[in-house]
C-alpha positions in Angstrom: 86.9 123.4 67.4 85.6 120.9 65.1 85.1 118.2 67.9 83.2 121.2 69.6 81.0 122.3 66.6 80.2 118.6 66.1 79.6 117.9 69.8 77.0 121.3 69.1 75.2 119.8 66.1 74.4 116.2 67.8 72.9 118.0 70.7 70.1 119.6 68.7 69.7 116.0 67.3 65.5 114.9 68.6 63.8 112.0 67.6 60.7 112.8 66.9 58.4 112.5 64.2 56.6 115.1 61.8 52.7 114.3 60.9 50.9 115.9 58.0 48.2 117.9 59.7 44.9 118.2 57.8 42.9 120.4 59.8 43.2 123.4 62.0 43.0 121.8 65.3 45.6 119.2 64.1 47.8 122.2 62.5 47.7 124.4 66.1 48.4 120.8 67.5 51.5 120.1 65.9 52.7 123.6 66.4 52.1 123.9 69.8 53.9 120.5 70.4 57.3 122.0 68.7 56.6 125.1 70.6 57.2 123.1 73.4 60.2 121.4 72.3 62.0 124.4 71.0 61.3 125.7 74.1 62.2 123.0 76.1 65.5 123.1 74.2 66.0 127.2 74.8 65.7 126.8 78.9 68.1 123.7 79.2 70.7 125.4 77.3 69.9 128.8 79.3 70.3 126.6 82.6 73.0 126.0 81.3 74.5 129.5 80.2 75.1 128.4 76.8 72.8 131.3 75.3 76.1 132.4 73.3 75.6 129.2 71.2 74.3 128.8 67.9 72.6 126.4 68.5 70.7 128.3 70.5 70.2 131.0 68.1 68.5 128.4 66.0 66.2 127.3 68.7 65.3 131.4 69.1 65.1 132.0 65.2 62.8 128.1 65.3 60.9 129.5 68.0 59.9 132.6 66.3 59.1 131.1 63.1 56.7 128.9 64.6 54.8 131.6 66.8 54.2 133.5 63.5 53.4 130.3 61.8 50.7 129.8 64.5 49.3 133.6 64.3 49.1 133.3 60.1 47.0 130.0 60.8 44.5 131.6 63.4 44.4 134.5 61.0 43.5 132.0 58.1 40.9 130.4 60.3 39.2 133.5 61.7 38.8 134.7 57.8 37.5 132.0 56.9 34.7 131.0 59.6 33.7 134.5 58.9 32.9 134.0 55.3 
């Protein structure tokens, strides 16, 4: 079990790299980006019928996160270009 959980936990291993965003274009840009790769990472383990994983249940919760993380920011930006 252990080889299997470990086996799990290198497979949501990515090599990418995180930017500090200081504006809203660059903020929806970076969010959209991991959109992508969270979502990326959801079909290849449902091609795979691994939707039982947890790993996958962390890509779903991840994927979530971000899309309200994206809706707080336009909500942000559509306050304040109205002010």
């Amino acid at each position: 079990m252990q080889a299997l959980r470990f086996g799990e936990n290198c497979s949501l291993i990515t090599n990418t790299t995180k930017s500090a965003s200081t504006s809203f274009e660059a903020a929806l840009k970076v969010i959209d980006e991991t959109l992508e790769t969270v979502s990326k990472g959801m079909t290849n383990l449902e091609n795979k019928n691994m939707t039982h994983l947890q790993s996958y249940k962390n890509l779903k919760d991840r994927y979530n996160q971000l899309v309200l993380k994206r809706k707080e920011i336009l909500k942000l930006h559509n306050n304040k270009s109205k002010e």
